[in-house]
N, CA, C and O of each residue as an XYZ file, in Angstrom:
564
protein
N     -38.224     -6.278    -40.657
C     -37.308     -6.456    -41.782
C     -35.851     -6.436    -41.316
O     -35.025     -7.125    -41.914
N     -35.413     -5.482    -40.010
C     -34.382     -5.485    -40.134
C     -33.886     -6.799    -39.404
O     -32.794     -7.365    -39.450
N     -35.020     -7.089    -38.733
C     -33.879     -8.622    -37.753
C     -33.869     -9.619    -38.513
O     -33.150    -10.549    -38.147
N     -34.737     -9.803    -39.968
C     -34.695    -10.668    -41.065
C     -33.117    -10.422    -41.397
O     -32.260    -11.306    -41.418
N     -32.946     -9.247    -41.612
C     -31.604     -8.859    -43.035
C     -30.433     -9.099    -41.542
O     -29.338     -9.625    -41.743
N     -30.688     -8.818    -40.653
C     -29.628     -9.014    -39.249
C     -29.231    -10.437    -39.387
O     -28.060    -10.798    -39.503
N     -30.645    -11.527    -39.364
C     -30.080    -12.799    -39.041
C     -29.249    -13.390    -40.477
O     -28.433    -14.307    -40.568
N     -29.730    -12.606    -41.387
C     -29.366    -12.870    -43.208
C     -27.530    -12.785    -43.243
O     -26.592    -13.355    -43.801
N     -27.785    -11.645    -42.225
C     -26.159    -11.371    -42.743
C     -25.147    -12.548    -41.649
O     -24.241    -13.254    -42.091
N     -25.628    -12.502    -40.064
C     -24.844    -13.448    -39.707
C     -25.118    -14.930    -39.543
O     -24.574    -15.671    -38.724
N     -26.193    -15.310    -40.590
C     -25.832    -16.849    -41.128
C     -24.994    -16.897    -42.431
O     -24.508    -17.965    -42.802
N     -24.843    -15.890    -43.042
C     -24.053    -15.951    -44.349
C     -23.244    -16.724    -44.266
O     -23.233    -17.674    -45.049
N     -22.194    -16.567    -43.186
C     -20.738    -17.489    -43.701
C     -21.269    -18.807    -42.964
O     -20.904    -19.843    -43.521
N     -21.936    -18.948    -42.000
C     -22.209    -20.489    -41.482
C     -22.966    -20.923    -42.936
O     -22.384    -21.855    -43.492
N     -24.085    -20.447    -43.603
C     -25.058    -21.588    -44.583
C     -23.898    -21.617    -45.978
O     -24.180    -22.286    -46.972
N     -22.841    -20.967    -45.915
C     -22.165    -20.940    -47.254
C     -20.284    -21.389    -46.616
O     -19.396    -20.564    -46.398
N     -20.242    -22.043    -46.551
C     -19.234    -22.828    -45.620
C     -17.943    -22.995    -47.277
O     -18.051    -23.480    -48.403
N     -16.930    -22.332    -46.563
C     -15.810    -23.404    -47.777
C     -14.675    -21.717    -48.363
O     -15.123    -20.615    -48.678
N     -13.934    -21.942    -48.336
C     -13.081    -20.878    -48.966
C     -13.363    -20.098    -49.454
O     -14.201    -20.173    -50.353
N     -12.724    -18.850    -49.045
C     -13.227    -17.338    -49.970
C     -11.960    -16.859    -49.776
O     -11.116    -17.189    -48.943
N     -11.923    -15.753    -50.953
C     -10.766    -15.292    -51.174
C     -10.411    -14.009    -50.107
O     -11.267    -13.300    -49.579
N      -9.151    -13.906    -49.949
C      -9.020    -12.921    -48.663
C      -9.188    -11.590    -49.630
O      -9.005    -11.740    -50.838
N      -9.513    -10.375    -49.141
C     -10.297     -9.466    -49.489
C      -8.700     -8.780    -49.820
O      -7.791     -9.048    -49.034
N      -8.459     -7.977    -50.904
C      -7.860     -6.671    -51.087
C      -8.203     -5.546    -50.885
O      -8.976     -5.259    -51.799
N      -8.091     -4.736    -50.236
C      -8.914     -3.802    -49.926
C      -7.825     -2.547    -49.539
O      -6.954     -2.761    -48.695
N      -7.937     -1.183    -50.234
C      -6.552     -0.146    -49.707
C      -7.208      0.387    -48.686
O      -7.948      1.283    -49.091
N      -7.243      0.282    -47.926
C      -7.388      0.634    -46.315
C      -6.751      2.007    -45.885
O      -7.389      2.902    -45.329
N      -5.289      2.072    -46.241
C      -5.192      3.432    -45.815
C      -4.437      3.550    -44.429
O      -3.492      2.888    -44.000
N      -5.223      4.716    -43.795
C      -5.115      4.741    -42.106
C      -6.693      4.531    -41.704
O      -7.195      4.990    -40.678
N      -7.563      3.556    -42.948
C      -8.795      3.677    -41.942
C      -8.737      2.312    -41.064
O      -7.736      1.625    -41.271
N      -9.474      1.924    -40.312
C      -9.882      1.507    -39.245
C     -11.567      0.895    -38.486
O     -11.941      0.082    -37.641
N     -11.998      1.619    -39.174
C     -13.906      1.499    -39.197
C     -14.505      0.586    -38.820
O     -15.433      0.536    -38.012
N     -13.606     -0.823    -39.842
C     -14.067     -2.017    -39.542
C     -13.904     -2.807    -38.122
O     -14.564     -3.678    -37.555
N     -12.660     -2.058    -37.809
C     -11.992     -2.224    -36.306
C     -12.760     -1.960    -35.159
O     -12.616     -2.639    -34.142
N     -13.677     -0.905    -35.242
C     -13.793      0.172    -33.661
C     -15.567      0.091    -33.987
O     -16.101     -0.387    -34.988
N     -16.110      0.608    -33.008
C     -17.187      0.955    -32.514
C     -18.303     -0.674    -32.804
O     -19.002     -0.858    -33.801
N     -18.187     -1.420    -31.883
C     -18.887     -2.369    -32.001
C     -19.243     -3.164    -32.933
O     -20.203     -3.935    -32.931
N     -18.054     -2.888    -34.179
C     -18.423     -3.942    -35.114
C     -18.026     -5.874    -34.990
O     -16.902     -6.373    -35.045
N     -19.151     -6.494    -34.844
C     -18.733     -8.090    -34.254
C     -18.031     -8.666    -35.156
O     -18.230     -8.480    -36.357
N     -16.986     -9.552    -34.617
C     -15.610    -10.113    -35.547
C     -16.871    -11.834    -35.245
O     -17.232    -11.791    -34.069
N     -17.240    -12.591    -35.676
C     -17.487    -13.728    -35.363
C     -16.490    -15.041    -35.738
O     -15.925    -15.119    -36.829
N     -16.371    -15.942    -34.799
C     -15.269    -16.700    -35.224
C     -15.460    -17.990    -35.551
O     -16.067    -18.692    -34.741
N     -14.986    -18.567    -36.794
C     -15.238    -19.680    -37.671
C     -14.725    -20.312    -37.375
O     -13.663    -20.192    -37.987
N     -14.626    -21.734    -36.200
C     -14.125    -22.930    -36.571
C     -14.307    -23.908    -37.467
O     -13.502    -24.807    -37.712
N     -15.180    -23.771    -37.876
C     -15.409    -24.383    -39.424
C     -14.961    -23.973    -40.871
O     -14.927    -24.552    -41.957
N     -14.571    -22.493    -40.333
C     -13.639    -21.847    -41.202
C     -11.874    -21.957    -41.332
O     -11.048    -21.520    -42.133
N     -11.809    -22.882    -39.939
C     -10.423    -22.849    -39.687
C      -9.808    -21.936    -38.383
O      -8.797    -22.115    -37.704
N     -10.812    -20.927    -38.333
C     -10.031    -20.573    -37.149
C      -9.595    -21.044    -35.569
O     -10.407    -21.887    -35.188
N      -8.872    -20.844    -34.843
C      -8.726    -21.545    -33.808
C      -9.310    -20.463    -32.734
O      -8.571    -19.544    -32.383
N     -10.684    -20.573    -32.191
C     -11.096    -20.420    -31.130
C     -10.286    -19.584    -29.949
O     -10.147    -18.392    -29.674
N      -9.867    -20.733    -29.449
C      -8.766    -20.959    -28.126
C      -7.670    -19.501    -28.680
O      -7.357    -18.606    -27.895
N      -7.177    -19.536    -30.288
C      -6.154    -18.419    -30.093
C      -6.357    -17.279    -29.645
O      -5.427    -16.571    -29.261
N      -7.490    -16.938    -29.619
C      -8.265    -15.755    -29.701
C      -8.836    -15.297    -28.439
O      -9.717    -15.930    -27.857
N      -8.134    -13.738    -27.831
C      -9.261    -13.474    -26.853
C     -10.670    -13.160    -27.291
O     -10.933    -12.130    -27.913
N     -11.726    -14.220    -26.898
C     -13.296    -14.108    -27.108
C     -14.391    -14.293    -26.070
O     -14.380    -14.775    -24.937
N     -15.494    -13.665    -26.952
C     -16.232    -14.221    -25.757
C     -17.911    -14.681    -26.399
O     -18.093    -14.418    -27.587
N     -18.853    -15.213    -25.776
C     -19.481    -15.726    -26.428
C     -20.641    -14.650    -26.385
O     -20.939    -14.122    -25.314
N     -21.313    -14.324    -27.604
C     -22.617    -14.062    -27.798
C     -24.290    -14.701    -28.048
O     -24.540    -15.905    -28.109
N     -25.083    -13.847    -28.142
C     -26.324    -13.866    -28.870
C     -25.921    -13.821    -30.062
O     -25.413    -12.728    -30.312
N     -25.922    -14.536    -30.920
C     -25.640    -13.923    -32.647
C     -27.506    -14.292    -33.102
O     -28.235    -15.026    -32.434
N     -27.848    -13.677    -34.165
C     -29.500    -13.268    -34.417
C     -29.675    -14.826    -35.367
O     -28.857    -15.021    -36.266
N     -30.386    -15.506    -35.191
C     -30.285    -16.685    -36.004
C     -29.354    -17.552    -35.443
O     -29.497    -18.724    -35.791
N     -28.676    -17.376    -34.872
C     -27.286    -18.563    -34.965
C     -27.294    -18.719    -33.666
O     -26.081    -18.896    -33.553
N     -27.643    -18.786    -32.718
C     -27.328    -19.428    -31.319
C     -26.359    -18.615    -30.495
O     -26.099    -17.434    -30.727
N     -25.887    -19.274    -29.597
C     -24.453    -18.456    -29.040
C     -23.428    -18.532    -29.985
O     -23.293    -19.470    -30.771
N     -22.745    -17.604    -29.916
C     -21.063    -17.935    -30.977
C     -20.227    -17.105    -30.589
O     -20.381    -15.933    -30.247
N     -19.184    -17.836    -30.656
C     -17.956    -16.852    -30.074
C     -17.711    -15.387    -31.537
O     -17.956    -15.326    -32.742
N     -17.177    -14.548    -30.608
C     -16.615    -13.430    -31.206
C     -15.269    -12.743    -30.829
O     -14.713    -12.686    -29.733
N     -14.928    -12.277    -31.940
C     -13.397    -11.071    -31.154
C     -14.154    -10.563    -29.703
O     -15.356    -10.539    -29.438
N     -13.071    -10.199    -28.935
C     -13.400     -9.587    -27.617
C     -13.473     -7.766    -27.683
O     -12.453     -7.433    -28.286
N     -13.907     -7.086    -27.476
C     -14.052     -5.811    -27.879
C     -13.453     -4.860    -26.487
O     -13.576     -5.396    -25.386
N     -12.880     -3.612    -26.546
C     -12.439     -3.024    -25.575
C     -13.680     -2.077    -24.808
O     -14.686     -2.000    -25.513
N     -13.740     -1.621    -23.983
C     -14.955     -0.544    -22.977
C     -15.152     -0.108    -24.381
O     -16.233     -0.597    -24.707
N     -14.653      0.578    -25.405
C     -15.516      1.690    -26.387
C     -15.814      0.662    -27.438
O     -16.590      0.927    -28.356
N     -15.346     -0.259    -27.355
C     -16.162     -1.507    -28.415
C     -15.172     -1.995    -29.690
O     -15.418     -2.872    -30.517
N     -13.967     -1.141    -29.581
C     -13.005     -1.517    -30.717
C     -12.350     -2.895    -30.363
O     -12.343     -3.424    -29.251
N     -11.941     -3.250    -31.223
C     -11.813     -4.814    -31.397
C      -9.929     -4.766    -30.711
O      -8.901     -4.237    -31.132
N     -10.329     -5.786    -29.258
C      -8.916     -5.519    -28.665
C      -7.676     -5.879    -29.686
O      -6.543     -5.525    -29.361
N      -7.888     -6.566    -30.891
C      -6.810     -6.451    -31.306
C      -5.908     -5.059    -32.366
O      -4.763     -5.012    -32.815
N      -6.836     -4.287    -32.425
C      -6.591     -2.948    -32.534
C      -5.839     -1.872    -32.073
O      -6.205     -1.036    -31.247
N      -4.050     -1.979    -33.037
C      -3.285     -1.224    -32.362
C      -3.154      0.082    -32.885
O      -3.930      0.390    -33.790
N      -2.226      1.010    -32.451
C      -1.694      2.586    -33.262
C      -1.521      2.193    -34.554
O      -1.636      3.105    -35.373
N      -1.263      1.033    -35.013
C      -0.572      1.036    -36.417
C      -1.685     -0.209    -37.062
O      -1.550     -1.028    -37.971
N      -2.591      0.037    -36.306
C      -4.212     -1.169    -37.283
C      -3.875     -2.381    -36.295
O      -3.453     -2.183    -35.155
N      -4.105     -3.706    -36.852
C      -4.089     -4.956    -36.810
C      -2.939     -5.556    -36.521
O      -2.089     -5.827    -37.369
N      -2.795     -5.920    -34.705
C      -2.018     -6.308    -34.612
C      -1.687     -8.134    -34.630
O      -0.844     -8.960    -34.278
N      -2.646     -8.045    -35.119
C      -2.673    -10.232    -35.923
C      -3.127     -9.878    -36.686
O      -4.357     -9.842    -36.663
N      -2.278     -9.319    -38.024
C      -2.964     -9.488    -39.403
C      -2.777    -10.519    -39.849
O      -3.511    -11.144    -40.616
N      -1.162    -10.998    -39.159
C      -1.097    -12.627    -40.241
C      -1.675    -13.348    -39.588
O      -1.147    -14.458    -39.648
N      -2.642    -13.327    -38.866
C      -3.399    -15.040    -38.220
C      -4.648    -14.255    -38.096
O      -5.445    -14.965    -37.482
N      -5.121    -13.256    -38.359
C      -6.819    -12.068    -38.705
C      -7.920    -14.009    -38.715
O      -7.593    -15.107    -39.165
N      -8.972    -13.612    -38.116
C      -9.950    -14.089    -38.453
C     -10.288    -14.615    -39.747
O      -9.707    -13.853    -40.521
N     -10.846    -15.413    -40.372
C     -11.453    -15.480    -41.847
C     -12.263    -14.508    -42.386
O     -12.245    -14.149    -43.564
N     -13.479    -13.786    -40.891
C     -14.018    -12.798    -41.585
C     -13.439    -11.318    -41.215
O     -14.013    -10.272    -41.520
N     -12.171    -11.408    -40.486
C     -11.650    -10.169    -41.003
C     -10.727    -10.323    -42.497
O     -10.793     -9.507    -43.416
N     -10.038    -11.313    -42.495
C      -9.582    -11.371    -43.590
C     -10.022    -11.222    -45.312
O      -9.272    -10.962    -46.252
N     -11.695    -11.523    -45.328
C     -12.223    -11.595    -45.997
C     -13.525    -10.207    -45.897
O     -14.261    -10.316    -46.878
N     -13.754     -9.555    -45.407
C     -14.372     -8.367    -45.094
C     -14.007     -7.557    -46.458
O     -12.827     -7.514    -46.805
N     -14.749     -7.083    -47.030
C     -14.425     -5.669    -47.611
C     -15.759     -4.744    -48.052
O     -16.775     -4.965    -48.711
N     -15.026     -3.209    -47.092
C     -16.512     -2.421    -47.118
C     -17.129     -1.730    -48.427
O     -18.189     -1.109    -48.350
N     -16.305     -1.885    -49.838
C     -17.051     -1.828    -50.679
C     -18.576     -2.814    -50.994
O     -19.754     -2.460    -50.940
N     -17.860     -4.374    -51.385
C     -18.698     -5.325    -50.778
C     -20.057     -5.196    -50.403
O     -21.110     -5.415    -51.001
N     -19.641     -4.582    -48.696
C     -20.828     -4.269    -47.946
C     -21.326     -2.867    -48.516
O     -22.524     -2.683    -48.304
N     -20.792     -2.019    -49.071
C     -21.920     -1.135    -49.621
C     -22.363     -1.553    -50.318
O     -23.552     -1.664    -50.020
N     -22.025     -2.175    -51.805
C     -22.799     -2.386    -52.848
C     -24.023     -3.510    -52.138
O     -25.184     -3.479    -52.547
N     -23.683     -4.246    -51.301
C     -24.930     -5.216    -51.002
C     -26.209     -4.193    -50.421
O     -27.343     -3.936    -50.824
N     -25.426     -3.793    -49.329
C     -26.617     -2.621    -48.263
C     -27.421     -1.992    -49.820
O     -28.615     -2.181    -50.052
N     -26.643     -1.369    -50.595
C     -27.711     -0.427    -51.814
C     -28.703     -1.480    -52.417
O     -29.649     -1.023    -53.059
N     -28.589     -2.901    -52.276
C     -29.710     -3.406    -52.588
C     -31.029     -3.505    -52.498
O     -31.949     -3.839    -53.244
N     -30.896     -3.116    -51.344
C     -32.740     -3.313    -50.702
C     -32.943     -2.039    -50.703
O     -32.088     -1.154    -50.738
N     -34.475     -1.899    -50.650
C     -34.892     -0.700    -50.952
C     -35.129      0.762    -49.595
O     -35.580      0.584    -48.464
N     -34.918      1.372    -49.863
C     -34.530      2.571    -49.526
C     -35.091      3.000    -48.161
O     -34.327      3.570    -47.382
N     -36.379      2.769    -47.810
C     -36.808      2.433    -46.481
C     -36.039      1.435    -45.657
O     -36.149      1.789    -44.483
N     -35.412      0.497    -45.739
C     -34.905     -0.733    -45.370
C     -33.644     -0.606    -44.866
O     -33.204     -1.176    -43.867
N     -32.944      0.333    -45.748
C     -31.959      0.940    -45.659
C     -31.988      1.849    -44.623
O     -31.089      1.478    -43.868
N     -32.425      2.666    -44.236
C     -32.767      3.781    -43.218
C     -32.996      3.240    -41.856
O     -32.497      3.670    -40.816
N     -34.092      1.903    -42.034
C     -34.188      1.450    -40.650
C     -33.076      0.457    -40.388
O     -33.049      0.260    -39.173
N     -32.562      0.063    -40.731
C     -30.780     -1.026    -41.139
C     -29.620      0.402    -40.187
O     -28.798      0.125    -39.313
N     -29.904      1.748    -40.680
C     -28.785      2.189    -39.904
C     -29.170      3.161    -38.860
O     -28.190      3.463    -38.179
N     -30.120      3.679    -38.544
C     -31.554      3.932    -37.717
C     -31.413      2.718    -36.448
O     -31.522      2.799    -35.225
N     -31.134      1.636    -37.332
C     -31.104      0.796    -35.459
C     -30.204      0.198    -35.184
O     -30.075     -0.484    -34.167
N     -29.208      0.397    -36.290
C     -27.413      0.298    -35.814
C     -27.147     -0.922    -36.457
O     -25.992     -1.266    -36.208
N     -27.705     -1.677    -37.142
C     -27.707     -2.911    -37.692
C     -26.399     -2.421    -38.768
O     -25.785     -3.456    -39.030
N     -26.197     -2.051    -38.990
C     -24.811     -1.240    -40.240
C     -24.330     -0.778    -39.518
O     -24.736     -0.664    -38.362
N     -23.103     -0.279    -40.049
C     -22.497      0.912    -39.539
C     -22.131      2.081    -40.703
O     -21.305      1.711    -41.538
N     -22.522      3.101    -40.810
C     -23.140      4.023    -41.991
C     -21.430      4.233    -42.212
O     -20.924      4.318    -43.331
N     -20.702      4.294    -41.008
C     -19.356      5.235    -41.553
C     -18.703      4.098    -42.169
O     -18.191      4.509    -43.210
N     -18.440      2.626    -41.985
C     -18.188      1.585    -43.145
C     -18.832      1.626    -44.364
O     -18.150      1.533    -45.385
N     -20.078      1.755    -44.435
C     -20.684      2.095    -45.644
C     -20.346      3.265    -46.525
O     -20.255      2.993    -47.722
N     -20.134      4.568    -46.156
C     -19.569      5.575    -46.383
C     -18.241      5.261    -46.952
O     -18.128      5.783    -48.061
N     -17.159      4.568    -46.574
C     -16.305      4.140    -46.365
C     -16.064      3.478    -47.936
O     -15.200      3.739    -48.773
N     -17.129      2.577    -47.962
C     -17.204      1.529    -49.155
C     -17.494      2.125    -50.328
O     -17.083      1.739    -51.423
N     -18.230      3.104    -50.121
C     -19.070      4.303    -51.171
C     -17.815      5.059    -51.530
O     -17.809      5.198    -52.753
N     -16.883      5.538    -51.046
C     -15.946      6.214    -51.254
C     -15.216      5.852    -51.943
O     -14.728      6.375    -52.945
N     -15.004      4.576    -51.315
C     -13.537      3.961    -52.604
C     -13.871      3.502    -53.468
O     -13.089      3.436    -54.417
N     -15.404      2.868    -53.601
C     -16.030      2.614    -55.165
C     -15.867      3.935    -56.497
O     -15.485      3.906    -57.667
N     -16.353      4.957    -55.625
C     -16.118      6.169    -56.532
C     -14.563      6.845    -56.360
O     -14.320      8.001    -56.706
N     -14.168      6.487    -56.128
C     -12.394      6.707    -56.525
C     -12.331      7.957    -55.040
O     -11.251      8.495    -55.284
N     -12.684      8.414    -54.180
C     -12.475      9.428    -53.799
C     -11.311      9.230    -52.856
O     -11.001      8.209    -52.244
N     -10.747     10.382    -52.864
C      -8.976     10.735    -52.041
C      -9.511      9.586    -50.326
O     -10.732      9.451    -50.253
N      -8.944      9.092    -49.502
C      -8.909      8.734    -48.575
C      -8.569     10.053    -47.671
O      -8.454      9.952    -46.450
């Protein structure tokens, strides 16, 4: 199930191709989405330019090779400075469009076993989810 919902999530933006709105999201001083191996994948069909970007190419689950953000030794996304995002104005499409409420309310969809083995084998990242859960319910940052 989980390499089903794995390949589900990174064909999303390839099988649904075409403008989305850039995400609002109060962020804060968090970061989550930034650090510990979360994959930035990059859309030239989305517009982005490849070439601007230090990347490098992956396995993506379903999708072939595809380029991604380049990640540092601990896995945070090299463009990750003291003060967040240091290309916010030229961010990816799917950083721009990311938001971890979003991804919680989707993750609470499937059922509850599914869920467990989803962050059990790292396919999520629980502290984004947490993250998303938080600011849905209003709580202090």
């Amino acid at each position: 199930m989980t390499d089903a919902l794995l390949q589900h999530i990174v064909r999303m933006p390839l099988d649904n191709p075409g403008p989305r709105p850039a995400a609002v999201v109060p962020c804060g001083s968090c970061r989550r989405c930034c650090q510990g191996n979360s994959i930035v994948m990059l859309l030239e069909q989305e517009g982005d330019l490849i070439e601007s970007y230090q990347h490098e190419f992956v396995n993506l689950p379903g999708a072939g090779r595809g380029p991604i953000l380049k990640r540092t030794a601990d896995g945070d996304c090299v463009y990750l400075g003291e003060s967040g995002c240091t290309i916010h104005d030229r961010a990816p499409v799917v950083c721009r469009v990311f938001d971890c409420r979003g991804a919680y309310s989707a993750f609470m969809t499937h059922p509850r076993p599914d869920r467990r083995r989803m962050v059990k084998s790292r396919a999520v990242d629980p502290e984004i989810l947490d993250r998303g859960r938080a600011l849905i319910e209003g709580e202090p940052r």
